[in-house]
CHARMM-style PDB file with segment names, atoms N, HN, CA, C and O in Angstrom:
ATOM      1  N   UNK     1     -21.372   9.443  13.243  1.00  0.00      PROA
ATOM      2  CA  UNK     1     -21.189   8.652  12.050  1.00  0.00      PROA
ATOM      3  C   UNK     1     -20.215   9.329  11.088  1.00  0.00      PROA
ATOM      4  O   UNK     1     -19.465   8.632  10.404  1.00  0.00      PROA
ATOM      5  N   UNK     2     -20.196  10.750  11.005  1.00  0.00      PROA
ATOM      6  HN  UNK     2     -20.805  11.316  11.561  1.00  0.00      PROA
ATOM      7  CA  UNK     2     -19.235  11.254  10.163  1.00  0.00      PROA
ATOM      8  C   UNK     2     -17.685  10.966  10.482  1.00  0.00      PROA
ATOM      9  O   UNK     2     -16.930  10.554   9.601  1.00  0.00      PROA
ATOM     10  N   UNK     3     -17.219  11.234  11.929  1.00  0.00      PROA
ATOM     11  HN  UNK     3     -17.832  11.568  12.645  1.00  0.00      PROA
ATOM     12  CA  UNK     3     -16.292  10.861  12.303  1.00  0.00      PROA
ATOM     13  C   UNK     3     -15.914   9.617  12.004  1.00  0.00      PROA
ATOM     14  O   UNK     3     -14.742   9.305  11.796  1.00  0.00      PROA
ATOM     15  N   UNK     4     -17.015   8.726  11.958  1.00  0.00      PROA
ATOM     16  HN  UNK     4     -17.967   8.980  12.126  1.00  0.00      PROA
ATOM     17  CA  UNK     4     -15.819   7.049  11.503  1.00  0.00      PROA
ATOM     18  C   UNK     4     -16.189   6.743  10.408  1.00  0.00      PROA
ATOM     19  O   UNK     4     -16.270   5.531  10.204  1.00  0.00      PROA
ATOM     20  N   UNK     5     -16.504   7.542   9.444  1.00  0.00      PROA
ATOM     21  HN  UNK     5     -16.439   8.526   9.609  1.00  0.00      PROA
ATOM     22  CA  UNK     5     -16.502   8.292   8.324  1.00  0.00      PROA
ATOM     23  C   UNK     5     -15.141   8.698   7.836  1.00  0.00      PROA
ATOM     24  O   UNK     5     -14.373   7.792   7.511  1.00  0.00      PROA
ATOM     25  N   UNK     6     -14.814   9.735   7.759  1.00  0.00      PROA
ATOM     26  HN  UNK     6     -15.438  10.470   8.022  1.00  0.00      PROA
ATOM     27  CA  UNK     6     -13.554  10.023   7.991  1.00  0.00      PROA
ATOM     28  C   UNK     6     -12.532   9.246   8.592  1.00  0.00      PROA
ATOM     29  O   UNK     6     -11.523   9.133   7.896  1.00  0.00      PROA
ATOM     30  N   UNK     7     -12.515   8.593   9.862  1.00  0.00      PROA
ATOM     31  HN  UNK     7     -13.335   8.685  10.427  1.00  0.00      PROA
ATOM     32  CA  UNK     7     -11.071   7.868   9.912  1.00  0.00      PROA
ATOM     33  C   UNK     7     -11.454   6.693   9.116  1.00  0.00      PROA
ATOM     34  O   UNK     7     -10.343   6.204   8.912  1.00  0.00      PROA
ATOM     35  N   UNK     8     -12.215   5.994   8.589  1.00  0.00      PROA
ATOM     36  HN  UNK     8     -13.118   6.391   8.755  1.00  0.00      PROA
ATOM     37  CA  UNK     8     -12.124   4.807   7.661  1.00  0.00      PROA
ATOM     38  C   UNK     8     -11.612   5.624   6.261  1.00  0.00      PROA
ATOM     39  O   UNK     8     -10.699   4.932   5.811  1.00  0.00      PROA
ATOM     40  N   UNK     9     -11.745   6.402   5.683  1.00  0.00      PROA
ATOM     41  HN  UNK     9     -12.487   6.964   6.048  1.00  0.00      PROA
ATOM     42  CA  UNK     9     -11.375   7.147   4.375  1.00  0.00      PROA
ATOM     43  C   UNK     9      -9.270   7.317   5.046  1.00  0.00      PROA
ATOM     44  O   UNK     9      -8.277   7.095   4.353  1.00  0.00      PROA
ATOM     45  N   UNK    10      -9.303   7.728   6.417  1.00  0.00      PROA
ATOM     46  HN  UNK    10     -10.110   7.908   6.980  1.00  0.00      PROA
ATOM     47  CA  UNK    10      -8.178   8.329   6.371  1.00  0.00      PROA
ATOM     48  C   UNK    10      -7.107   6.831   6.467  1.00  0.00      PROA
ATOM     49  O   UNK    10      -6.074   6.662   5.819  1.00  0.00      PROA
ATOM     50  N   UNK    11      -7.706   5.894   7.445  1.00  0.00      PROA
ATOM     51  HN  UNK    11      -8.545   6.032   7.971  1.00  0.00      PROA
ATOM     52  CA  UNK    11      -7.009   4.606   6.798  1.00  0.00      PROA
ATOM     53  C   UNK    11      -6.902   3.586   6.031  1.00  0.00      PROA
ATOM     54  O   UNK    11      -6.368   2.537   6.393  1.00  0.00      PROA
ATOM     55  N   UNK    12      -7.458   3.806   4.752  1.00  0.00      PROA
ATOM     56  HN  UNK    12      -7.893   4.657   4.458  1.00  0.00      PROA
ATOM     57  CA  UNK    12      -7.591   3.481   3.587  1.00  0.00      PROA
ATOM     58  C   UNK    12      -6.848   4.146   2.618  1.00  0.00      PROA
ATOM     59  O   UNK    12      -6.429   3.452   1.692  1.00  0.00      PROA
ATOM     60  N   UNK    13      -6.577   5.387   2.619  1.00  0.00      PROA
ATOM     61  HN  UNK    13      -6.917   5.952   3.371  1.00  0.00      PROA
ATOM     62  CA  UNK    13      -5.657   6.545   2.369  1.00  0.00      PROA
ATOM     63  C   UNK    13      -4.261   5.988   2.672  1.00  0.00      PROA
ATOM     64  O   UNK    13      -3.358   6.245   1.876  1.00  0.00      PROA
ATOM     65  N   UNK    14      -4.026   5.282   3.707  1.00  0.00      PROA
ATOM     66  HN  UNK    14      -4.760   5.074   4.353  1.00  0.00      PROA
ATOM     67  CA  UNK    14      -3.177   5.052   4.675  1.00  0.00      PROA
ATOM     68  C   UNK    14      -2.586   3.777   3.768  1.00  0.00      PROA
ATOM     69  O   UNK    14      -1.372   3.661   3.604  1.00  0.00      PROA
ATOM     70  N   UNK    15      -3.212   3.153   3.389  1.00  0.00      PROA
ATOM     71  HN  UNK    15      -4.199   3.247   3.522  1.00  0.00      PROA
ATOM     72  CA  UNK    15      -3.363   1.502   3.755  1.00  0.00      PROA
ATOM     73  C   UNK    15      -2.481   1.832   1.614  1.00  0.00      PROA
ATOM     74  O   UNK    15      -1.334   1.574   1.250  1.00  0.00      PROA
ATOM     75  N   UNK    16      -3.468   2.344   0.906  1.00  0.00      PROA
ATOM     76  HN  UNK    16      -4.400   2.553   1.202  1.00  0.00      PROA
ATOM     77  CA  UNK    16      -2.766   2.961  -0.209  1.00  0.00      PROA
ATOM     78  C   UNK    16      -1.818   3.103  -0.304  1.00  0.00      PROA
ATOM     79  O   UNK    16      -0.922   2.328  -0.640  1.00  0.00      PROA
ATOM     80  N   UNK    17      -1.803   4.857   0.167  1.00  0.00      PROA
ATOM     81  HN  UNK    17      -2.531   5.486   0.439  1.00  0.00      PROA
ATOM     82  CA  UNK    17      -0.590   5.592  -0.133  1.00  0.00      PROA
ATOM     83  C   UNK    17       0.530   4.829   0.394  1.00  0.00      PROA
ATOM     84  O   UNK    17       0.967   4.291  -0.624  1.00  0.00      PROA
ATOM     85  N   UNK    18       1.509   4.326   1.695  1.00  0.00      PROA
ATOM     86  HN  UNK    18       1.153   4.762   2.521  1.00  0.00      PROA
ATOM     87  CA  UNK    18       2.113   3.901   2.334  1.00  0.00      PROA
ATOM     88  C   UNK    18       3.069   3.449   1.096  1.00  0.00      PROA
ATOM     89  O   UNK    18       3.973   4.145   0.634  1.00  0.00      PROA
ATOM     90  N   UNK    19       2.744   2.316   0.705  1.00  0.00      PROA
ATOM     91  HN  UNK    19       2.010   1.750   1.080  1.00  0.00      PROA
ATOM     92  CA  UNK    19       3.819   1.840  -0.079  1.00  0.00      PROA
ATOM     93  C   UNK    19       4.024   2.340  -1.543  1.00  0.00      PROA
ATOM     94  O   UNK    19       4.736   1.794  -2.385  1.00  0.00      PROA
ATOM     95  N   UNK    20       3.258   3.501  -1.706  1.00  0.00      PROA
ATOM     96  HN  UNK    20       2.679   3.945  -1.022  1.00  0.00      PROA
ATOM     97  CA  UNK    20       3.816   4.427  -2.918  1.00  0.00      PROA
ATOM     98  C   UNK    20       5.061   5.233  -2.382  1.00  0.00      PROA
ATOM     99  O   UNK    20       6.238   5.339  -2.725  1.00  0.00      PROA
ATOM    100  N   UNK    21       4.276   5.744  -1.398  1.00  0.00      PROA
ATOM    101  HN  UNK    21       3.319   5.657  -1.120  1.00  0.00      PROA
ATOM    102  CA  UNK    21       5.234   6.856  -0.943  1.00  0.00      PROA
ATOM    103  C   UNK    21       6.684   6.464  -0.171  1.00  0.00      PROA
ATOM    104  O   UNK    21       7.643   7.235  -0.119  1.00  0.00      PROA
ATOM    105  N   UNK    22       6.654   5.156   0.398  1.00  0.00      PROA
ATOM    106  HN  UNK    22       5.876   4.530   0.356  1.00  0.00      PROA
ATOM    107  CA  UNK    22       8.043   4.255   0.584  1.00  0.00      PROA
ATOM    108  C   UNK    22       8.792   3.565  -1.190  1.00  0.00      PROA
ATOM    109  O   UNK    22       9.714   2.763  -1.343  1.00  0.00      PROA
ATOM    110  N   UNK    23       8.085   4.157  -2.081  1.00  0.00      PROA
ATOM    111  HN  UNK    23       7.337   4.808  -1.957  1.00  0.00      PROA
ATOM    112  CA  UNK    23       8.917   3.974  -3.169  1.00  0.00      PROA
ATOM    113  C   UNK    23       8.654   2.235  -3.434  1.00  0.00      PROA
ATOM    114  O   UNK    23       8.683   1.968  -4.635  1.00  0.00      PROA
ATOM    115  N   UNK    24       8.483   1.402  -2.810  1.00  0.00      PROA
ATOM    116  HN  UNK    24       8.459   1.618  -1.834  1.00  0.00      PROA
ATOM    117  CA  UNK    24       8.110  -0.153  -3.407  1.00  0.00      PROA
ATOM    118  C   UNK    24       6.983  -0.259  -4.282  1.00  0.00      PROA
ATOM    119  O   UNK    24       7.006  -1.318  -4.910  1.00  0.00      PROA
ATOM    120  N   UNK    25       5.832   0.605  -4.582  1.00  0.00      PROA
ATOM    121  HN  UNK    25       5.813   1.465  -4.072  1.00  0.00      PROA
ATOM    122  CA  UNK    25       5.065   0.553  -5.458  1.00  0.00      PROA
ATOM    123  C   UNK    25       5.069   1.921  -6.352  1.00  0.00      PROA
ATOM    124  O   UNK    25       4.334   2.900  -6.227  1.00  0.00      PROA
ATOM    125  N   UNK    26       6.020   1.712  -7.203  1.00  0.00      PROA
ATOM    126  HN  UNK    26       6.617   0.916  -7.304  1.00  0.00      PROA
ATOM    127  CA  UNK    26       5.729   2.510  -8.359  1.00  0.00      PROA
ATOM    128  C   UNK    26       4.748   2.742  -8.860  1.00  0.00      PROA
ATOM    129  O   UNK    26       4.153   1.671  -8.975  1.00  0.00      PROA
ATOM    130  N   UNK    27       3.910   3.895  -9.437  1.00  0.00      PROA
ATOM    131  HN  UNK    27       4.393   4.765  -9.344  1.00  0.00      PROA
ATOM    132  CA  UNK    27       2.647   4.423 -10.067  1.00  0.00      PROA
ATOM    133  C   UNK    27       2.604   4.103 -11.702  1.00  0.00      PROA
ATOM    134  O   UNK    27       3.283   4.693 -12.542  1.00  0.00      PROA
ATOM    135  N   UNK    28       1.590   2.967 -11.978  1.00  0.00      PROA
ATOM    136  HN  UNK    28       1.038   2.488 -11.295  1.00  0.00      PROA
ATOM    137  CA  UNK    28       2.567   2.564 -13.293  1.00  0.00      PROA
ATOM    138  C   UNK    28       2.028   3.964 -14.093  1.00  0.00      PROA
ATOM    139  O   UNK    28       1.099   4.705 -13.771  1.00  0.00      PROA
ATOM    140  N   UNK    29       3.373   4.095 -15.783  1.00  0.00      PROA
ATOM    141  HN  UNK    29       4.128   3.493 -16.045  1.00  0.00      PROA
ATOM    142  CA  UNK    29       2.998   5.415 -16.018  1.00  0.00      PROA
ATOM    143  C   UNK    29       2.206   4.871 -17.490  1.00  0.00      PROA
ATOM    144  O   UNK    29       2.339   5.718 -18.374  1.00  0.00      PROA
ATOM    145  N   UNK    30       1.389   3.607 -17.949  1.00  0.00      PROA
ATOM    146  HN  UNK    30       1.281   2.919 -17.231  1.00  0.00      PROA
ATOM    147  CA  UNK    30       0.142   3.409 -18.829  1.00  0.00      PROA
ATOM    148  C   UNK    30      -0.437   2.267 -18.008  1.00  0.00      PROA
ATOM    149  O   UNK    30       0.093   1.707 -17.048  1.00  0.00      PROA
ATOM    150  N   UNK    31      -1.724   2.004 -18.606  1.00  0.00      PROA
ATOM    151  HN  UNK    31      -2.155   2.459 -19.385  1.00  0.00      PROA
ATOM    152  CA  UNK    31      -2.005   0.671 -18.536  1.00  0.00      PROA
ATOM    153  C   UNK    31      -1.373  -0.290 -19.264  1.00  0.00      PROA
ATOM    154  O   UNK    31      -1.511  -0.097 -20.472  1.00  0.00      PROA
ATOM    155  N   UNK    32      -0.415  -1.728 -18.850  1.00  0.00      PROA
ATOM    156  HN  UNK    32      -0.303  -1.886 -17.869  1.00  0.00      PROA
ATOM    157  CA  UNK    32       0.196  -2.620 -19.575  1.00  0.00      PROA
ATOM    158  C   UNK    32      -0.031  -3.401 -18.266  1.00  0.00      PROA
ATOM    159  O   UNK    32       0.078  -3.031 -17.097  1.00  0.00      PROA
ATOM    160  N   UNK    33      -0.335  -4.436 -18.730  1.00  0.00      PROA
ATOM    161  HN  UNK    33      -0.423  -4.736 -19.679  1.00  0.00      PROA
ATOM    162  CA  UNK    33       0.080  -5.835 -17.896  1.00  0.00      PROA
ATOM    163  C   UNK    33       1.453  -5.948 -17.146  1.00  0.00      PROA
ATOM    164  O   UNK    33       1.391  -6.510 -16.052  1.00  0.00      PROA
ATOM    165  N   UNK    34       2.880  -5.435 -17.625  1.00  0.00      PROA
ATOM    166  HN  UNK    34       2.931  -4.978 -18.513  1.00  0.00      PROA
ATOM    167  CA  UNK    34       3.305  -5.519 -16.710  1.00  0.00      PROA
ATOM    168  C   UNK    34       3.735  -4.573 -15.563  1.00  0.00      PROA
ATOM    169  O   UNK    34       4.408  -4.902 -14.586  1.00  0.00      PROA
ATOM    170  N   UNK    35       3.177  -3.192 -15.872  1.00  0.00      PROA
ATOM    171  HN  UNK    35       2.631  -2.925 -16.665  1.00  0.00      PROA
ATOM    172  CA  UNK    35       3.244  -2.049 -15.178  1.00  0.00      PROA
ATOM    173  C   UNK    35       2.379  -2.087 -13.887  1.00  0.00      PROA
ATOM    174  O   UNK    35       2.692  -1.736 -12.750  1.00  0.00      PROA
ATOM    175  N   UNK    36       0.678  -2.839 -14.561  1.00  0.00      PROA
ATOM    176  HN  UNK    36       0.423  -3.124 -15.484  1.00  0.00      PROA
ATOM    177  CA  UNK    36       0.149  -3.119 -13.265  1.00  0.00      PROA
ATOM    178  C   UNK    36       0.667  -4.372 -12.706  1.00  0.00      PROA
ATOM    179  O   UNK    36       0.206  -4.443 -11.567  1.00  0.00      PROA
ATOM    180  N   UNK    37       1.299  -5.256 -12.917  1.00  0.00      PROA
ATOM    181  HN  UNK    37       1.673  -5.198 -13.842  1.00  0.00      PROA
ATOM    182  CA  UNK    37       1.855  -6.142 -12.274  1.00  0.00      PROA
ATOM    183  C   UNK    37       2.912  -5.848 -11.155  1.00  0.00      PROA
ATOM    184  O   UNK    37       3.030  -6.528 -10.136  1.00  0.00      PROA
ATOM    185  N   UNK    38       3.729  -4.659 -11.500  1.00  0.00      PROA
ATOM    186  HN  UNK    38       3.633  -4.107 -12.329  1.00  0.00      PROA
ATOM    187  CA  UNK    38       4.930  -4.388 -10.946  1.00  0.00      PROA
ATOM    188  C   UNK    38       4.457  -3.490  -9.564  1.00  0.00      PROA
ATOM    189  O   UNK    38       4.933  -3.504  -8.429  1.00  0.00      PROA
ATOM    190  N   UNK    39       3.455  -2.798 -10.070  1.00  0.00      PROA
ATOM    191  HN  UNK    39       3.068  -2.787 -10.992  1.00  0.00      PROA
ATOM    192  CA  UNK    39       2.812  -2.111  -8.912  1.00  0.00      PROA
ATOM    193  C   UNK    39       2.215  -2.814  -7.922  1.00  0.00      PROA
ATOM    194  O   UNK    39       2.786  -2.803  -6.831  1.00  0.00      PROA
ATOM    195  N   UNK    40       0.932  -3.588  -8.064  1.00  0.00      PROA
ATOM    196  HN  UNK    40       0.469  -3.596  -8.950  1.00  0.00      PROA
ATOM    197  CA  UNK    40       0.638  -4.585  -7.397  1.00  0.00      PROA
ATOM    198  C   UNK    40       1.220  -5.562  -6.722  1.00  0.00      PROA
ATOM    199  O   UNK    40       0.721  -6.087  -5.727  1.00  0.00      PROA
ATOM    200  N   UNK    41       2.662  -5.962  -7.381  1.00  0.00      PROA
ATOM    201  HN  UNK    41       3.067  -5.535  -8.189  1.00  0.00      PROA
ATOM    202  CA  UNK    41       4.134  -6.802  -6.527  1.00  0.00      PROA
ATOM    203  C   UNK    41       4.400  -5.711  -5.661  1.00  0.00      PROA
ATOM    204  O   UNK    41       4.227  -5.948  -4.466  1.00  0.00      PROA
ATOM    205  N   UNK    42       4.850  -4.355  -6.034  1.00  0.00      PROA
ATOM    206  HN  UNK    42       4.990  -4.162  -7.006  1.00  0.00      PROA
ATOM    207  CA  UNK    42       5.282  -3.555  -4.848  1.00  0.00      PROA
ATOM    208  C   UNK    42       4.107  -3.070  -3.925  1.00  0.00      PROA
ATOM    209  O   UNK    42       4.412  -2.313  -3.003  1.00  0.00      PROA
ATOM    210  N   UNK    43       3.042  -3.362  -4.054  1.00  0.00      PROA
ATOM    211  HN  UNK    43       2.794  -3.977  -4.803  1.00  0.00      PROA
ATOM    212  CA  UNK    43       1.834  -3.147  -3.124  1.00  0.00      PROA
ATOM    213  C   UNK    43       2.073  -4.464  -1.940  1.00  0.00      PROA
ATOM    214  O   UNK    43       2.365  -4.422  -0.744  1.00  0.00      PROA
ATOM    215  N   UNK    44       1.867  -5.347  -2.658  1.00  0.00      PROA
ATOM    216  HN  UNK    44       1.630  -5.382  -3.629  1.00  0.00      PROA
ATOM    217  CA  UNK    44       1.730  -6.807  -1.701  1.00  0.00      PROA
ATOM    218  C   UNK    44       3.046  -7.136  -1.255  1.00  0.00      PROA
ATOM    219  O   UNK    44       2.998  -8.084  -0.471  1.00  0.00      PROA
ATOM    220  N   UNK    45       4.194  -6.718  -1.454  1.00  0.00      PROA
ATOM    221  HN  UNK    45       4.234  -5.948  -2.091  1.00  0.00      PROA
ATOM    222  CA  UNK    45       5.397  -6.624  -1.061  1.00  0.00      PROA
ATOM    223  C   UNK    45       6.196  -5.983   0.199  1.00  0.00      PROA
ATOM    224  O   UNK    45       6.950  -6.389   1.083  1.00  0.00      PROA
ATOM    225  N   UNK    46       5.602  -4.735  -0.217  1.00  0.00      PROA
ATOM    226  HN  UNK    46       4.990  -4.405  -0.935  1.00  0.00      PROA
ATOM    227  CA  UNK    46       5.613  -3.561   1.042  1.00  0.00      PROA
ATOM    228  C   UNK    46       4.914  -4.094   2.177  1.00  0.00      PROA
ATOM    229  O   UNK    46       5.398  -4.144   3.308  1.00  0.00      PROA
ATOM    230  N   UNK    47       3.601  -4.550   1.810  1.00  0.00      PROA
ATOM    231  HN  UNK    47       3.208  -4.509   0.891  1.00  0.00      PROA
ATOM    232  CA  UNK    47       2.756  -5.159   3.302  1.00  0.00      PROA
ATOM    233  C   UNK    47       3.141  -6.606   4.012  1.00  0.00      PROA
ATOM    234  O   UNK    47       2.937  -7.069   5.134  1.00  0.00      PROA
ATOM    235  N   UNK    48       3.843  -7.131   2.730  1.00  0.00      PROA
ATOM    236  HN  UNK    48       4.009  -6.755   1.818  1.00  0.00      PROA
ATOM    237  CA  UNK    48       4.345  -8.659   3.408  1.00  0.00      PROA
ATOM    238  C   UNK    48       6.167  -8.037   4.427  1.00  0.00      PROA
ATOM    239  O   UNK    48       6.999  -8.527   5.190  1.00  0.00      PROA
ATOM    240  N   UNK    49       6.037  -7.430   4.104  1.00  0.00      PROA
ATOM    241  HN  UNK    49       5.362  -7.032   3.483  1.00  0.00      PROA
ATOM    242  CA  UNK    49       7.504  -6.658   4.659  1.00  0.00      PROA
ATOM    243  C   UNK    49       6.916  -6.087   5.973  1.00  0.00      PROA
ATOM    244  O   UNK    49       7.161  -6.705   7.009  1.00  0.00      PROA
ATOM    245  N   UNK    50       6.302  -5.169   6.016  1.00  0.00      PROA
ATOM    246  HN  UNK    50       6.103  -4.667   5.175  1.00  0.00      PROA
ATOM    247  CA  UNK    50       5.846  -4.477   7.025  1.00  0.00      PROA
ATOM    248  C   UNK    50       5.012  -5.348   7.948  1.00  0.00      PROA
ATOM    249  O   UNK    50       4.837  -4.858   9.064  1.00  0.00      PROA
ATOM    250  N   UNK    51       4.362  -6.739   7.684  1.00  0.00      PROA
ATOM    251  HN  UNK    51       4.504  -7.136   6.777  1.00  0.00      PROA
ATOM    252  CA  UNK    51       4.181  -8.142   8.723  1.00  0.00      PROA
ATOM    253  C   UNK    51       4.865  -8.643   9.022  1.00  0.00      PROA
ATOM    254  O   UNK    51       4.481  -9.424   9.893  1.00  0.00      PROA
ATOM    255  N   UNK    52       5.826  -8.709   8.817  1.00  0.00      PROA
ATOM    256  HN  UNK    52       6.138  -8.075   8.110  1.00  0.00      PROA
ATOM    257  CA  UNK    52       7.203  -9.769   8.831  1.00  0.00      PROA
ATOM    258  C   UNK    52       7.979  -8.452  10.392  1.00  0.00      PROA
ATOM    259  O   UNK    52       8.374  -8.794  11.507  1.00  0.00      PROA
ATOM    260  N   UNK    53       7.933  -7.340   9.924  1.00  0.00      PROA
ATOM    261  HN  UNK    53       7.613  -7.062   9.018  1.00  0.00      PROA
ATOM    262  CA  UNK    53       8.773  -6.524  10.741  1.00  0.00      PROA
ATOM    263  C   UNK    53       7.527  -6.148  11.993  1.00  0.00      PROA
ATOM    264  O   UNK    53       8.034  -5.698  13.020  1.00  0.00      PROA
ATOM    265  N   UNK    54       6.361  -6.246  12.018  1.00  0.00      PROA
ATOM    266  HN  UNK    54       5.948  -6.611  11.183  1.00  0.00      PROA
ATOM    267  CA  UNK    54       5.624  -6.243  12.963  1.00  0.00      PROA
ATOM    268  C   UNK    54       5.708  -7.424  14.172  1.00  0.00      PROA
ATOM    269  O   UNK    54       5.773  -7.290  15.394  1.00  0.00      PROA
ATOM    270  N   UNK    55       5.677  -8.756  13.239  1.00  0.00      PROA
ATOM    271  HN  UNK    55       5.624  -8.865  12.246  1.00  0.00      PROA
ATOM    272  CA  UNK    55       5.448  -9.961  14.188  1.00  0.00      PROA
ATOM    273  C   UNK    55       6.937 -10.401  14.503  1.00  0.00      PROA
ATOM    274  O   UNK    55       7.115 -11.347  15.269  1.00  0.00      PROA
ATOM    275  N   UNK    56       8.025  -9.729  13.924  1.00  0.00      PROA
ATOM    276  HN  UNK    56       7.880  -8.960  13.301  1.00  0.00      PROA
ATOM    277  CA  UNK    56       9.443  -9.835  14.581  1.00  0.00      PROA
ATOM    278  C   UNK    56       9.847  -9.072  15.832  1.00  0.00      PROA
ATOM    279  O   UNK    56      10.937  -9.143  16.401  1.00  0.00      PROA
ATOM    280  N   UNK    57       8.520  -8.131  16.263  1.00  0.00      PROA
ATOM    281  HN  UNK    57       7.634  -8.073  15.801  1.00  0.00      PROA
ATOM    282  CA  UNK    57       9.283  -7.469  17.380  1.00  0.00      PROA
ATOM    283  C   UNK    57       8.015  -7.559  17.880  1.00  0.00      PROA
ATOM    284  O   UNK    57       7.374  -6.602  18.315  1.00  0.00      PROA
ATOM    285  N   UNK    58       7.622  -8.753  17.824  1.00  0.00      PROA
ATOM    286  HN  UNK    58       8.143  -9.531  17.471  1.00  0.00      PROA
ATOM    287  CA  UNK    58       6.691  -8.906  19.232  1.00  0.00      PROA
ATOM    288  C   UNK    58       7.546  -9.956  20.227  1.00  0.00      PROA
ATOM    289  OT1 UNK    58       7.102 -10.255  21.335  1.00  0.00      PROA
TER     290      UNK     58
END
């Protein structure tokens, strides 16, 4: 149980970080409406990108 423990933490980690660290979701630097907006666009952005390039090379 610890083990899928750990890989659920590590792809969730995954599922996060990804489109910070590809730079499309900026870390907003306060809380404002449109800082979390901009982040959340580059969250759901990055993943609509990264489906689009999955189901293109099937």
């Amino acid at each position: 149980m610890r083990i899928l423990t750990i890989i659920v933490l590590i792809v969730l980690a995954l599922l996060i970080l990804l489109p910070i660290l590809s730079g499309n979701a900026s870390i907003p630097e306060n809380i404002s409406a449109v800082e979390i907006g901009h982040f959340v666009g580059g969250f759901g952005r990055y993943w609509v990108d990264a489906t689009k390039v999955v189901f293109s090379h099937l």
